[in-house]
N, C-alpha and C positions, 0 to 999 in steps of 0.2 A: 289194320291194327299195327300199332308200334309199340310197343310198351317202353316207356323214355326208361326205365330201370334195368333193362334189357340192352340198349341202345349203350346206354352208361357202361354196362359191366362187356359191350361187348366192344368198346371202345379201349377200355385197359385191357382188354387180355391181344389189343391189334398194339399197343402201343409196345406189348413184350413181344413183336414176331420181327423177327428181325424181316428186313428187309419186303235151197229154194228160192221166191222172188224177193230183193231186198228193199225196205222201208228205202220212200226218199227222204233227203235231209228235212230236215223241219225249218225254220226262218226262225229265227231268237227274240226270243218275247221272255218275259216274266211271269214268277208267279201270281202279280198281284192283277194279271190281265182278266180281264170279264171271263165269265163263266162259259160263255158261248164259244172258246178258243180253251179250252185243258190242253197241257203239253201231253198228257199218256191216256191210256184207256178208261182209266178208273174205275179199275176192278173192283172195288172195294170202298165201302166210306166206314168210318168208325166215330162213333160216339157213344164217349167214355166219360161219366160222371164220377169222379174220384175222391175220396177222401185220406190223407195220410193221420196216421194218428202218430207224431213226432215220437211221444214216449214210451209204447210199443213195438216200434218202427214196422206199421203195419196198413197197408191198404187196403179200402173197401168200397166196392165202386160196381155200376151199373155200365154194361155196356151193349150197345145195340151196333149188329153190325150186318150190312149192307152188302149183298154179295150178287156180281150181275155175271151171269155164266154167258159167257164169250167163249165158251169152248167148242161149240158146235156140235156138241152131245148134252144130252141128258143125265144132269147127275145128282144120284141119290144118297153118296156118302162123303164128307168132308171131314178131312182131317184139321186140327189144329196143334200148333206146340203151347206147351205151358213152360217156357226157358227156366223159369223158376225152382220149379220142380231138379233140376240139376243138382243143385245146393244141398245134398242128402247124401249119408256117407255110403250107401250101396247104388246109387246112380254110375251110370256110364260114364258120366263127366270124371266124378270122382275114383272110380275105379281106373279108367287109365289116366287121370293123374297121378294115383297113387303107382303105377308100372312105370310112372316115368320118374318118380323117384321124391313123391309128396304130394299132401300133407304127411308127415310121421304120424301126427295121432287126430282124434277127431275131436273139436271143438263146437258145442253145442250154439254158439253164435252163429256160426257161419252155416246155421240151418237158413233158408230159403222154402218157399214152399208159395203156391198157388191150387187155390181149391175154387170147382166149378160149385157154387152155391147152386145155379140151377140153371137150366137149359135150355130155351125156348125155340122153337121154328116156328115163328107168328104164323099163323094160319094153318097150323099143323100140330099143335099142342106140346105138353110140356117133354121133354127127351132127356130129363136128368138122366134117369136110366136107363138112359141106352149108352152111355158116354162109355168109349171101350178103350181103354188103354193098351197101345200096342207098340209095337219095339221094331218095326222095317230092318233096321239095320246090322243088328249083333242078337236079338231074341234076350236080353235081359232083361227078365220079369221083376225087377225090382225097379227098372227105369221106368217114370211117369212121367217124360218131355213131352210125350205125343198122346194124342188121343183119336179117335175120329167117334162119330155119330151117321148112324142112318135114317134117312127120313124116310117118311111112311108113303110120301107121295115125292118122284122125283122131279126134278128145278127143269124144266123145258130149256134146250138152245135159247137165248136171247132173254130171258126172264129173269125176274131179280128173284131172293128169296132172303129175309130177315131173320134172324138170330137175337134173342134176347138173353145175354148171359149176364150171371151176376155173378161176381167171385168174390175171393177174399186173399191178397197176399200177405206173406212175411215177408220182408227184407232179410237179407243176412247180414252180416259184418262183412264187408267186401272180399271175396276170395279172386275172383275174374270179373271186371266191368261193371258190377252194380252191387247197388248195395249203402249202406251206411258206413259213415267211418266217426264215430263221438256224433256230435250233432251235424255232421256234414251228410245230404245224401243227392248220390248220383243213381236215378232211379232208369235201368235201359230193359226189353226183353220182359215187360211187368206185366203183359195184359195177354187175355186166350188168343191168339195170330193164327187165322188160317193158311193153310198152305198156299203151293202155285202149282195154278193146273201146267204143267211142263212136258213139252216132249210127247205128248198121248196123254198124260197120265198126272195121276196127282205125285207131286213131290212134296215132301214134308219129313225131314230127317230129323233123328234125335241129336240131343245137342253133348257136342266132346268140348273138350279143351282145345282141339285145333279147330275145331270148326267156326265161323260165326252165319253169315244171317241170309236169306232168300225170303220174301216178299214180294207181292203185285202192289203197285199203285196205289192210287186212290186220293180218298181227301180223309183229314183227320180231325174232326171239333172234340175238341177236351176239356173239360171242367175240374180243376183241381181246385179242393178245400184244404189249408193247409194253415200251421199257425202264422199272423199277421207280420211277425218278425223277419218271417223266412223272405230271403230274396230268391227268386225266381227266375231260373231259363229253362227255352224249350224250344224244342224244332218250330214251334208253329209263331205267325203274328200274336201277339194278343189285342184283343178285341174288348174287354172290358175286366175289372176285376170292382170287388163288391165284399168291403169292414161286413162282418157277421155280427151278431152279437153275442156268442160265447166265446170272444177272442180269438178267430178263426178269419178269414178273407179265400174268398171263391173266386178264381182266376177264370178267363175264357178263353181261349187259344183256339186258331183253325192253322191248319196246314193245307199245303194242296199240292198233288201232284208228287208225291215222296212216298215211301213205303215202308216209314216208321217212326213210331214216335216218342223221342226220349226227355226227360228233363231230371233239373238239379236241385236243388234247395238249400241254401245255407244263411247262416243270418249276418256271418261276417264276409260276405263278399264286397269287393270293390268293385266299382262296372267303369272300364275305360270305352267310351264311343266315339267313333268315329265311319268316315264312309270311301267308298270305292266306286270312280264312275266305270263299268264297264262296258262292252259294246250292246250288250240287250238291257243292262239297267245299273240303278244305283244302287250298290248296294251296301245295306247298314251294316256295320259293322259293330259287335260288344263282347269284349274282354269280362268275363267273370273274373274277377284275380283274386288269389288268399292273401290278406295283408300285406303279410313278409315277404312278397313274392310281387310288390307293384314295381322296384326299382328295376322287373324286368320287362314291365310290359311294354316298353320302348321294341323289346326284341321279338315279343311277337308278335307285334304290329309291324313292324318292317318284314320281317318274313313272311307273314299272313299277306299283305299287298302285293311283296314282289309276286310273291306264289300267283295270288288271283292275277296277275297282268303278265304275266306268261303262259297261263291257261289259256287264258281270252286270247290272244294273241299266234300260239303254235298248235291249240288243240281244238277250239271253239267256245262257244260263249257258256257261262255261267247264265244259269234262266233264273236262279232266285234274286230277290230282294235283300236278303239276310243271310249273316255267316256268324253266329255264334261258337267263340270259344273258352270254354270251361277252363280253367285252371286247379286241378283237384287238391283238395285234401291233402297233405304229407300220410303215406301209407294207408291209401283207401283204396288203391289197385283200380283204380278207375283211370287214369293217364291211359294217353296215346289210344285212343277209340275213336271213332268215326259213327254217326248216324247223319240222317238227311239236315243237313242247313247248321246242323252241331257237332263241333269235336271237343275231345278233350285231349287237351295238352301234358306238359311237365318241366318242371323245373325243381332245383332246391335255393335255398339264397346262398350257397355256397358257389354255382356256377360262375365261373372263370368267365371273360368273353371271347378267347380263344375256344373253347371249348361247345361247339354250335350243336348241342342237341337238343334245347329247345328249340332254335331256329328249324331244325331236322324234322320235329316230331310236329309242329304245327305245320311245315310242309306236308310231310307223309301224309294226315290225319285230312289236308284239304283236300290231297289230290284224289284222295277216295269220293271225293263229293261228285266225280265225273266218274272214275270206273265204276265203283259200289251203287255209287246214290244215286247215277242218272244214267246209266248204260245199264247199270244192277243184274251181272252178271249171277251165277249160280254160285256160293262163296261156299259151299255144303263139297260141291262135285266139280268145279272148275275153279279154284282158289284162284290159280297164277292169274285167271284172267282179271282180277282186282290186283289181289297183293303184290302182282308181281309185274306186271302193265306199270302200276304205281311207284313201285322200288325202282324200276327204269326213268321214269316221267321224274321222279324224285330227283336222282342222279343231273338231270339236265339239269334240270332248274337249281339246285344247288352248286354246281360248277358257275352256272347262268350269272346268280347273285353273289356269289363268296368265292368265287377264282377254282379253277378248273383244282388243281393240286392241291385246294385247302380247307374243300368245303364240307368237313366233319369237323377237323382239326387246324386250328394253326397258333400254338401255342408252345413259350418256351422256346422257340426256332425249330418245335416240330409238326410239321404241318402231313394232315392226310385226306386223301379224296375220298368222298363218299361211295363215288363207285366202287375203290381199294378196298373199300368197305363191305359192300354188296359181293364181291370177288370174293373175299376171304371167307364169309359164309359159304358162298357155294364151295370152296374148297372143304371146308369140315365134312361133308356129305356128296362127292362128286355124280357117284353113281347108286344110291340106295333105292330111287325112285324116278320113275319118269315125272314130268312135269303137269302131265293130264293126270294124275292116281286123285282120285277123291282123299279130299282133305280128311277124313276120317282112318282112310286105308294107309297113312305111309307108314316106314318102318319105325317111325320113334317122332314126339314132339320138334329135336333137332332137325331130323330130316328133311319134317316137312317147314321147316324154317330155311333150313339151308337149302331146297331144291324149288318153297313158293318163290321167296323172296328172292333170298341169291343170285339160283342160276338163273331165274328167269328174266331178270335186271341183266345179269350178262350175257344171256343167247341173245337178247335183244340190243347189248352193247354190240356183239361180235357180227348180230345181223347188220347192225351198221355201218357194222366198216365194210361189208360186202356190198350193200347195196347204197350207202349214200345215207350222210345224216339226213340230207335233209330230204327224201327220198322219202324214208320212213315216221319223219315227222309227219309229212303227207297223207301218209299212211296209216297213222293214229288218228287223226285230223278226223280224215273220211270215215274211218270207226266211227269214231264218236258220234258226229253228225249222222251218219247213217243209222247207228242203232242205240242210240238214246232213249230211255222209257221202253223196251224192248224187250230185254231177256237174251241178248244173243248167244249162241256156243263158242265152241274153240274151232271148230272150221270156220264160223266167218270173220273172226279177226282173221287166223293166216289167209283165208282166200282173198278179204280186204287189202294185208298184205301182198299176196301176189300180182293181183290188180292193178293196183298203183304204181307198184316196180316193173308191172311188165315183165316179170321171171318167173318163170318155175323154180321153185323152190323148195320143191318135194324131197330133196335130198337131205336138204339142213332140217327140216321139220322133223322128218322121220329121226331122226338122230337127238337132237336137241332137246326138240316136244314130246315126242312118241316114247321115244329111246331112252335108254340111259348111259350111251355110249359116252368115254370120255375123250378127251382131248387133248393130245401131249405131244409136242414135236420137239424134235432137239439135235443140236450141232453137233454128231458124234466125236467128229475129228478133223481137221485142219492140217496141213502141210506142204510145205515146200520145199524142194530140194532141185538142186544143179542138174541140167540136162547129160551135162558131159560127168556126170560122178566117175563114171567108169576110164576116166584119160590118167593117166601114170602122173602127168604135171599141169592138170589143168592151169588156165591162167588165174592170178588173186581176183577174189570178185571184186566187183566194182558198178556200186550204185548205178542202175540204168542201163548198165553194158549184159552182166551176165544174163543168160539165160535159166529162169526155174520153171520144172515141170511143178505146179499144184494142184493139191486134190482137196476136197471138199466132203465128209460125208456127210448127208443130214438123213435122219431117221423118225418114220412115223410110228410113237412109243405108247401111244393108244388106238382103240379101235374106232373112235370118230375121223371121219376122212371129210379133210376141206380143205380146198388149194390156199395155197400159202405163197409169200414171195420169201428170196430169198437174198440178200444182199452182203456181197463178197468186196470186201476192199482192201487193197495194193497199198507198197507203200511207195509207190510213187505217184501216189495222191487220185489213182483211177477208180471208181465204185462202177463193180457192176448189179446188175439185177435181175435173178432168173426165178422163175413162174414156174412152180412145179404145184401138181394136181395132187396129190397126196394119196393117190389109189395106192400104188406098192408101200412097201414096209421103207425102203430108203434108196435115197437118188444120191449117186456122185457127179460132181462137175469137176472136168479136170481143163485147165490152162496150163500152156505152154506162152510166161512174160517174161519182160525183163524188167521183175520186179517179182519181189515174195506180200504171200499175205500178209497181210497186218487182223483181221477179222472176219468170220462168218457171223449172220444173224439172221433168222427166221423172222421173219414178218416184225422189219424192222420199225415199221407205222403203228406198232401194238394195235390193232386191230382185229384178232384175234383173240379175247378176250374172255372166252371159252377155255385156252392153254393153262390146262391145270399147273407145268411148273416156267415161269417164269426165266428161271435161273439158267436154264440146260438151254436157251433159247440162241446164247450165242456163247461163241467163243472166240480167244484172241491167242495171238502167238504170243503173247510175252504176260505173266501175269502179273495186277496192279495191287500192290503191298497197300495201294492207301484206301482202299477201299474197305480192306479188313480191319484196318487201324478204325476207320471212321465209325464200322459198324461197334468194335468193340468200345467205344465211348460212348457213342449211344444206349447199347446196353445196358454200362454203367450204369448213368445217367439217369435213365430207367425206371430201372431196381432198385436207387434209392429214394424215387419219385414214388415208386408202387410203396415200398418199406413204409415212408410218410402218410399216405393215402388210409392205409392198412390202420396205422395205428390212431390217425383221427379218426377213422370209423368206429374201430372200437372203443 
């Protein structure tokens, strides 16, 4: 998830900072290959007969769902979520949104809500009431995200067992990802979802504001009834649709091989199509866009392609046929989200084209279609292993297509990198959380913004300058291919890692991943002085002739320890370069030239990228007036750019 409003506002507040045994690969085929070839397990089929009733904004729908126990136990209690149920002002969601500082008051629109009309286990009778609402994670008995059911007879290893549920949703006014915005609706998280048997055990979490989504497989046939006006996207092909006659049209959709299924409706969408050949298939390619908003779809169609043909190319192949992207509504809170084969984007028609955060957020939003959507990590209790895998992979590819220095920003003659980007998050938050804390547990909304996304974009920068970009390219590569349609943990990305590079790596994980140790090295002090000080009349110096003793101290000013270089230069034009380990607190290097310093610099290749301060990183004998000049005109500059911003907003 990206939220491009987020993206925006975090873009002006950078523009004021100064300065067990493992799966093998699979061969890449597509989705629309015969049935005798599935890319995942397909734990699950779903068929869902739906109706929206536009001016209610209210769902009502039959779903039958298919569940094939590949757990190699016998099991007699299945949990599901109802995400819906969120949307209530004493829910979990809402309560620590309101800790993190809103909504202020509560608005009866943005009620939400999913009710089990009833509950069947085909061949087991009806279990309305048995349905128990339960709260695994904080015990808030006013939260109804999760429920389970027990059957009277339990599902054998290897056996399937049916569910016929009928419900009924509300839509809310969009608060987070779904919802209606006026007649605009972005419908995600709508239908009862069983959990994923994980790890021993059912996993099935309630849903926060930081959290999003964990899912099995499967295949998905969908039937929407909806008014004939409405224009239509969805994760799945469609297969047929069918004029009703009380002004109504029945949509047919299948998906396959995804593990969720969302769609849009709006009557004023514009659909720009086009395609992408890539190494396992062609794929189609449609731009939902809102009117006012087609003079940009130039731009995310170039960033959509680049994106997919750097995938294909450093990561592995895209297996679907289709890539729809949503262009939402002006304030429907649906931008920057991700589901299987669908994202939604953002823009306003005010965007500048210096200014790349569309191009940004339709990147982000694709490259979740491999961590999320086809590795489909645990997004509940190993967030970084999407959002933050992603925030990295993002990083490249953005440098990739829009110039290493400028691929957030480059506008006005100021340009900024999207990693600088990714850095300056994790700086807001350096050490509140380790990287592995369940996305529910960190210390505050920010936190876990600044420690999914951020730091883990740049332990992953920093791992790279240790072990080799393209090392680690490698490295993600083999991930992906190796546990795609999977469910893997966070041991087998780093062990994947390790593997590939050939290193032990136990030291930077434990610190990085594990830890929350931080990072800070810095040029204490610098000098040189004449060997002979102490002679009554030494001779005048003289470029090249005298002799100075130099010293050097550098200091390790946090408790993360990783070897750094060190790069000391003369000013008769000599650079040396010394290799210190970073276990003590701090190293001096002292020379005896004929010639004084001109600079120290700590890991002069920025490659360390972890070093929470930048600035302390070197030092010079003489200090340079222009670089304070330049910053204070930027400044300026600035603040009367922010001052302007400010006042056309309001």
């Amino acid at each position: 998830m990206l939220k491009s409003r987020l993206l925006c506002a975090g873009l002006t507040v950078v523009l004021l900072v100064p300065g067990g045994a493992m799966p093998a690969p699979r061969p890449p085929q597509a989705t629309n290959a015969s049935p005798d070839a599935p890319l995942s397990r397909r734990v699950v089929a779903y068929e869902i007969d739906a109706r929206l009733d536009a001016q209610r904004k209210t769902i009502d729908a039959v779903q039958i769902l298919t569940y094939r126990n590949l757990t190699g136990k016998a099991l007699s209690e299945f949990p599901f979520h109802l995400y819906l149920n969120a949307f209530q002002p004493e829910s979990t969601f809402f309560r620590e949104s309101r800790r993190e500082g809103g909504p202020r008051k509560w608005e009866e629109k943005h009620r939400g809500s999913i009710e089990v009309k009833s509950f069947e286990a085909v061949g087991q009778g009806d279990l309305t009431s048995k349905i128990e609402f339960i709260q695994p994670d904080d015990g808030n008995p006013q939260d109804r995200t999760v429920f389970r059911v027990r059957l009277p007879r339990p599902v054998p290893p290897g056996a399937s067992v049916q569910f016929r549920i009928v419900f009924h949703a509300k839509l809310p006014e969009t608060v987070a990802r779904t919802g209606y915005k006026r007649d605009f609706f972005f419908v995600a998280q709508w239908f009862p979802k069983v959990g994923v048997w994980w790890r021993g055990e059912w996993n099935c979490h309630q849903f926060y504001p930081t959290t999003e989504f964990f899912a099995d497989f499967g295949t998905y046939d969908v039937k929407l009834t909806l008014p004939q006006n409405l224009v239509v996207g969805t994760t799945g092909d469609e297969l047929a649709s069918v004029a009703n006659p009380d002004g109504t049209k029945t949509i047919s959709f299948r998906a396959e091989d995804v593990h969720d299924f969302a769609w849009t409706a709006y009557a004023n969408y514009r659909i720009v199509e086009d395609s992408w050949k890539g190494s396992a298939a062609t794929v189609k390619i449609r731009l939902f866009m809102q009117p006012e908003h087609m003079n940009q779809a130039n731009r995310y169609m170039r960033s959509l392609k680049g994106t997919l043909e750097h995938f294909d190319r450093w990561y592995g192949p895209y297996p679907y046929n289709r890539i729809t992207v949503v262009d939402p509504a002006h304030g429907s809170g649906s931008g920057g989200m991700e589901y299987p084969t669908l994202i939604t984007a953002g823009t306003t028609w005010w965007m500048p084209a210096g200014f790349l955060a569309p191009e940004l957020v339709v990147e982000h939003e694709f490259g979740h279609q491999y961590w999320y959507g086809i590795v489909a990590t645990n997004e509940f209790e190993d967030a970084w292993l999407d959002e933050g895998i992603n925030s990295y992979t993002e990083t490249k590819i953005m440098d990739s297509l829009f110039g290493a220095e400028r691929s957030a920003l480059h506008l006005w003659g100021l340009t900024l990198a999207d990693s600088s980007l990714q850095r300056l998050t994790y700086l807001a938050n350096p050490a509140s959380d380790p990287m592995v804390r369940s996305a529910y547990q960190f210390m505050s909304g920010d936190a876990y913004g600044g420690v999914t996304y951020g730091k883990t974009a740049t332990a992953l920068r920093t791992l790279e300058g240790l072990i080799g970009e393209e090392t680690l390219r490698r490295a993600l590569r083999t991930y992906f291919l190796r546990y795609r349609f999977s469910h893997p943990t966070e041991e087998d990305f780093l062990k994947t890692i390790e593997e590939v590079s050939g290193q032990n790596l136990r030291w930077f994980f434990d610190q990085a991943v594990y830890g929350t140790h931080v990072l800070d090295y810095a040029v204490q002090s610098i000098h040189s002085s004449r060997v002979d000080w102490f002679e009554k009349k030494p001779p005048k110096e003289k470029k090249g002739e005298t002799l100075y003793r130099t010293h050097v101290l550098v200091r390790r000013l946090g408790d993360f320890v990783c070897p750094v270089e060190v790069e000391i230069k003369f000013d008769n034009g000599e650079t040396l370069r010394e290799q210190w380990d970073g276990k003590d607190r701090w190293v001096r290097y002292t020379y005896e030239k004929k010639a004084k310093i001109v600079s120290a610099t700590v890991d002069p290749g920025r490659k360390v990228w972890l070093d929470r301060d930048f600035f302390n990183n070197s030092k010079t004998d003489k200090a340079n007036a222009a670089a304070t000049r330049k910053l204070a005109n930027i400044w300026r500059f600035l603040t009367q750019m922010l001052e302007n911003l400010l006042a056309w907003l309001a």
